[in-house]
FITOR-952011 format. One record per residue (C-alpha): x negated, y negated, z negated. Coordinates in steps of 0.5 Angstrom, whole numbers, padded with zeros to 4 digits, always signed. Layout:
# FITOR-952011
XYZ...
This chain:
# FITOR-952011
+0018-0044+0029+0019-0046+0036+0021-0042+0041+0017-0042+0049+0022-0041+0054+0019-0040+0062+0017-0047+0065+0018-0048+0072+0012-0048+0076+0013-0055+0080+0007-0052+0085+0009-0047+0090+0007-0039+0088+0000-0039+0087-0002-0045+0087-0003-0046+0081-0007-0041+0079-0011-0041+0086-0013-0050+0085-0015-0048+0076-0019-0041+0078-0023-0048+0083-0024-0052+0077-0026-0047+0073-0031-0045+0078-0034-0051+0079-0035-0052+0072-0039-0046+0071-0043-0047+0077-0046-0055+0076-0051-0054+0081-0045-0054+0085-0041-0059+0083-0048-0064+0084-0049-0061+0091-0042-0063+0093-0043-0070+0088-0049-0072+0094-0044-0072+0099-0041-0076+0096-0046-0081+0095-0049-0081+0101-0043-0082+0104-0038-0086+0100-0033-0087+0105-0031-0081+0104-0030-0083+0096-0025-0088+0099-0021-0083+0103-0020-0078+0098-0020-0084+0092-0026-0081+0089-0031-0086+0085-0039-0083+0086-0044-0088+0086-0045-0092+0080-0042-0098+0082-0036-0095+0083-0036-0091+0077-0038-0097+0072-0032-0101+0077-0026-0097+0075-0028-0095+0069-0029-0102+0066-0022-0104+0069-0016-0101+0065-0010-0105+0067-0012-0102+0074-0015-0095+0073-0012-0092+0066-0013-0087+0061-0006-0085+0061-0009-0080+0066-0010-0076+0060-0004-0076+0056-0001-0071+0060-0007-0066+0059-0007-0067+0050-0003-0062+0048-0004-0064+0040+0000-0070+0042-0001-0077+0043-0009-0080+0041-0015-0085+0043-0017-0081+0049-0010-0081+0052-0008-0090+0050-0009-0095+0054-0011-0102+0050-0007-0105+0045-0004-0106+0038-0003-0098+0037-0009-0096+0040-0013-0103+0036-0010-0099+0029-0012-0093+0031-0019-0095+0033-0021-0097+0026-0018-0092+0022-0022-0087+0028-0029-0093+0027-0028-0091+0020-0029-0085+0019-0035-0084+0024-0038-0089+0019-0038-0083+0014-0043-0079+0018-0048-0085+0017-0051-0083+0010-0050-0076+0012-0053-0075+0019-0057-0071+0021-0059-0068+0014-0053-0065+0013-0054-0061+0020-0062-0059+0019-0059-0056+0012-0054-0052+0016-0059-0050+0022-0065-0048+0017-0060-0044+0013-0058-0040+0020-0064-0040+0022-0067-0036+0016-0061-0031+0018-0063-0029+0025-0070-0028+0023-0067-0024+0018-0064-0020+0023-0068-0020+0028-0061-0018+0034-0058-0021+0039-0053-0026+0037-0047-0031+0041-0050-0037+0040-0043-0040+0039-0039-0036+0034-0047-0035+0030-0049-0041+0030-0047-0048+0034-0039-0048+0031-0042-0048+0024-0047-0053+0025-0042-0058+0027-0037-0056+0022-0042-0057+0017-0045-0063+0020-0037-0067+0021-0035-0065+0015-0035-0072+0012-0030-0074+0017-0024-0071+0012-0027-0073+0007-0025-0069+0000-0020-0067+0004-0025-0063+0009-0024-0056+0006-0016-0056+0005-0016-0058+0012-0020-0052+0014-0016-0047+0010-0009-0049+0011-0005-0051+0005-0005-0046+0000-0011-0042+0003-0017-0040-0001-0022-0046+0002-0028-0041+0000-0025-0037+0005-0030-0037+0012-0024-0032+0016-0019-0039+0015-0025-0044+0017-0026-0039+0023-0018-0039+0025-0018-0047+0024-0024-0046+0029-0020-0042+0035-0015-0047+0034-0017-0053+0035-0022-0049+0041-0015-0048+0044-0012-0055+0044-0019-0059+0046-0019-0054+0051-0014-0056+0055-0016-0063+0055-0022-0061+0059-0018-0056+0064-0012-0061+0064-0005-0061+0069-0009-0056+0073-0008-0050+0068-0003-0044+0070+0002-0045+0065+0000-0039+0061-0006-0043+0059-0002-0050+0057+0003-0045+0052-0003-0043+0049-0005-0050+0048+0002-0052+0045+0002-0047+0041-0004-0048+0037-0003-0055+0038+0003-0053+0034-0001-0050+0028-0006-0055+0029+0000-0060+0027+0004-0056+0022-0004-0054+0018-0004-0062+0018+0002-0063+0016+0002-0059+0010-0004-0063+0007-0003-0070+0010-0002-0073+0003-0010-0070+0001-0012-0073+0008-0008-0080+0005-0012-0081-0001-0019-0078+0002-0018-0083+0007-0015-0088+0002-0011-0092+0007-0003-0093+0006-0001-0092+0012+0005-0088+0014+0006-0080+0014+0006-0080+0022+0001-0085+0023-0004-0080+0017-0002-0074+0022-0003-0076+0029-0010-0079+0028-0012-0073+0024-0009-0069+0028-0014-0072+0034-0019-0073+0030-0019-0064+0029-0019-0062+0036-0024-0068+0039-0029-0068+0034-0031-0061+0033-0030-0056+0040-0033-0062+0044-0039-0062+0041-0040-0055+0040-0039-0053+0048-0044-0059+0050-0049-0054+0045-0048-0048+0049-0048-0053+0055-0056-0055+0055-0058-0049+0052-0055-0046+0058-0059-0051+0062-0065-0051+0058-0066-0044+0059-0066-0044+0066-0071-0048+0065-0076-0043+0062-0083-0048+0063-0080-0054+0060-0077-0050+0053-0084-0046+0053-0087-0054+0052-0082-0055+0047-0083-0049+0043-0090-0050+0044-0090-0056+0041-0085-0054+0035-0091-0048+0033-0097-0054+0033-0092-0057+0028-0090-0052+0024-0086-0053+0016-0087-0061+0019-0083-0060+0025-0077-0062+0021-0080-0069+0018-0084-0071+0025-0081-0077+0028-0084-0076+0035-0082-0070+0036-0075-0070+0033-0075-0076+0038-0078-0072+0044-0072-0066+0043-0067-0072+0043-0069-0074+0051-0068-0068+0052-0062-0067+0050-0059-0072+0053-0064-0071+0060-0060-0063+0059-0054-0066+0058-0054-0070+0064-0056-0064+0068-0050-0060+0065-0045-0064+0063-0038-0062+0060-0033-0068+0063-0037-0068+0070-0031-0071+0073-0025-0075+0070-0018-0078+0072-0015-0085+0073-0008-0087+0073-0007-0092+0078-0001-0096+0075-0001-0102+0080-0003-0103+0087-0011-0105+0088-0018-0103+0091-0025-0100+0089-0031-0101+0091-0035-0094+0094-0040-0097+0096-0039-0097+0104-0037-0103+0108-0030-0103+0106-0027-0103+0100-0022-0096+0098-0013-0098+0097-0011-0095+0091-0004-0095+0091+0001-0095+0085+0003-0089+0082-0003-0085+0085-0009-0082+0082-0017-0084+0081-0023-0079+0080-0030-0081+0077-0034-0077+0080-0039-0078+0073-0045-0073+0075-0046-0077+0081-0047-0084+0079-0052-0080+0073-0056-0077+0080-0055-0084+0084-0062-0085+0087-0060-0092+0089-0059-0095+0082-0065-0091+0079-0071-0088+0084-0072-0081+0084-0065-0079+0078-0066-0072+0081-0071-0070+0078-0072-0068+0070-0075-0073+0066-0073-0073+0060-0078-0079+0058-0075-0083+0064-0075-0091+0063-0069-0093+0065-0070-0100+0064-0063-0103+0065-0059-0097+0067-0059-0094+0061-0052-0093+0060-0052-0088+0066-0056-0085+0061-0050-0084+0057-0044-0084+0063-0042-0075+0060-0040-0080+0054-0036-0084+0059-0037-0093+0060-0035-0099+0058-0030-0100+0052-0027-0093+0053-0035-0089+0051-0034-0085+0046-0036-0087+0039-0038-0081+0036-0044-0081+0041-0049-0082+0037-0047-0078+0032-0046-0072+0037-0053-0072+0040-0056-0073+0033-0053-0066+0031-0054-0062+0038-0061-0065+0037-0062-0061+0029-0059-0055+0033-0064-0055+0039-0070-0056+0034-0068-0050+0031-0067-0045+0037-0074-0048+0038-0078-0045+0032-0074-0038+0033-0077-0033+0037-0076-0034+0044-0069-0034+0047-0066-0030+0053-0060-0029+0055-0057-0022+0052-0057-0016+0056-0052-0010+0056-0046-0010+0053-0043-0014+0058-0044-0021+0061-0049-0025+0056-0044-0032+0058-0036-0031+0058-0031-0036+0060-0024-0037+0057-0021-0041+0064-0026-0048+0064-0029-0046+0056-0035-0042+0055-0032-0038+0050-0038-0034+0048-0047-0034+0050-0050-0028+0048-0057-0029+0047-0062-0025+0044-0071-0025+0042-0076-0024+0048-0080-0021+0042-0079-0018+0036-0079-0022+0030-0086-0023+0027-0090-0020+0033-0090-0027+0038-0095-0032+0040-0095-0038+0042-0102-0038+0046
């Protein structure tokens, strides 16, 4: 077992725990965070002064150039150890890739009827309950670990239980759960984190390595590679933490906004209702649910803003009449919710449309997956099965956010750990009208 001694803190006194509470702050309030993106975008000038890349072109600029803008920002903040996210390109990062291209493929014959199976089964058991629920230990965490669990393959419920865990056992699927929560967790709050939080990431990194471990010969013949014990290890390790914690927070995220939303989730419900047993086979309306998705994601992102290493000295267009310096050895920001709200790239971007033509803009569309080489690869996959999930809120009796007994949303520093949400009305006695 390894042993924490006390870290030294390189910040001064307070620092630290002042610059994440910020952070976190501006995480949990969007509308803030895109308040200050306009500023930014409407004078970049400032962008240069503080190495903050806001306006689309700015932020296709550094993130489709990873010699002078790279992705070693990240490696710093992935507590699980070395992975895709944190690499810059070459033959380990190539290797990596295939094998990570590889398993994605596996959800192709299985998605999204795997995740409207896991969403049926869990809607019949709210109705049944007809009481509040968290949103995300209720139903979000499981659809996705249903939905993903092609990934591992044979070796899927070996990984969940541990190595002589019973894999029927839905308390050991759980603990998998929290810990790769933790460890995902600290990639979004990063070197800001207080250091009692980053030692809670290690060491559920380190019982994410060690569960790994202890079944990596399963991994290796599910996977069928011939590959070394390290190689099987590493990418297991970062396919666990990235896949599910990810794409379960950015479930809670829109929904969170489509709440705040009420005349659009009305329409949605709506429309579910005019279907109903053929809201699961109609193709429209699955399309309809997905633009909204992706219009709620873009409103709420989970990474609205992301770091680049500088390792050499060079320069970046804002979008002001002088081009920003970069010095080696410094620090990028992307300011990725800005450049989705930029009204120079795509007129009226501020309003919400989820049937927008974004003609040839459509990868601001996707910039929450990121841009360029390094967009993540499982985006796709992720928005078919937070799509299945919203369908299934949507023929649930309608959702508000739970009151009494606390807050209805808590937080765990960056993450919102939990969403209470319960039904306007009583199950059975609602209208559509």
């Amino acid at each position: 077992m390894k042993v924490y001694t006390p870290k030294p803190d390189t910040l001064p006194p307070g620092a630290r725990r002042l610059l994440y509470g910020l952070f976190c702050r501006l995480n949990r309030n969007i509308k803030v965070l895109r308040r200050l993106a306009a500023l930014f975008l409407w004078f970049p000038f400032v962008g240069g002064w503080f190495g903050v890349a806001a306006r689309a072109s700015a932020v296709r600029d550094v993130m489709t150039r990873p010699r002078s803008f790279s992705n070693s920002a990240h490696a710093a903040n992935l507590a699980s150890g070395e992975y895709l996210i944190g690499m810059d390109p070459g033959p380990t990062y190539a290797t990596d890739k295939l094998v990570l291209d590889a398993r994605l493929d596996a959800l192709k014959p299985t998605l999204p009827a795997s995740a409207d199976r896991e969403v049926q089964r869990l809607v019949e058991c709210l109705k049944g309950a007809d009481k509040p629920f968290d949103l995300i230990e209720d139903y979000l965490m499981w659809i996705v670990f249903r939905a993903m669990h092609p990934l591992f393959d044979t070796a899927s419920a070996r990984v969940a239980a541990g190595a002589q865990g019973d894999v029927g056992d839905p308390g050991l699927q759980r603990q998998y759960l929290m810990e790769i929560r933790y460890v995902a967790g600290q990639l979004l709050a990063g070197s800001t984190a207080t250091l009692r939080v980053q030692r809670r990431a290690e060491l559920c990194a380190d019982a994410l390595r060690a569960r790994i471990a202890g079944v990596s010969d399963d991994i290796r013949q599910a996977w069928n590679v011939s590959a070394s014990r390290h190689f099987i290890e590493r990418n297991a390790v970062g396919l666990a933490w990235i896949s599910h914690p990810v794409t379960v927070q950015s479930g809670a995220l829109i929904v969170q906004e489509l709440l705040e939303r009420p005349e659009v989730h009305k329409d949605l419900r709506k429309r579910a209702a005019q279907l109903g047993p053929e809201v699961w086979q109609d193709g429209n309306f699955r399309d309809l649910v997905r633009d909204h998705v992706l219009e709620l994601m873009r409103f709420r992102p989970i990474f609205p803003l992301l770091s680049r290493d500088v390792p050499r000295d060079t320069e970046f267009e804002t979008g002001a009449r002088r081009n920003a310096p970069c010095a080696a050895g410094g620090k990028v920001t992307v300011l990725s919710i800005a450049a989705m709200f930029d009204s120079r790239a795509v007129p009226d971007i501020g309003r919400f449309c989820p049937a927008r033509d974004w003609g040839d803009q459509q990868d601001l569309r996707w910039l929450m997956f990121g841009f360029g080489t390094r967009q993540c690869p499982a985006k796709d996959y992720a928005v078919d099965i937070l799509t299945s999930a919203l369908i299934g809120l949507l023929i649930l009796p309608e959702l508000q956010l739970a009151d009494g007994g606390g807050k209805a949303i808590t937080y765990d520093g960056a993450l919102m750990s939990g969403m209470r949400v319960g039904f306007t009305s009583p199950v059975g006695k609602e209208s559509h009208a």
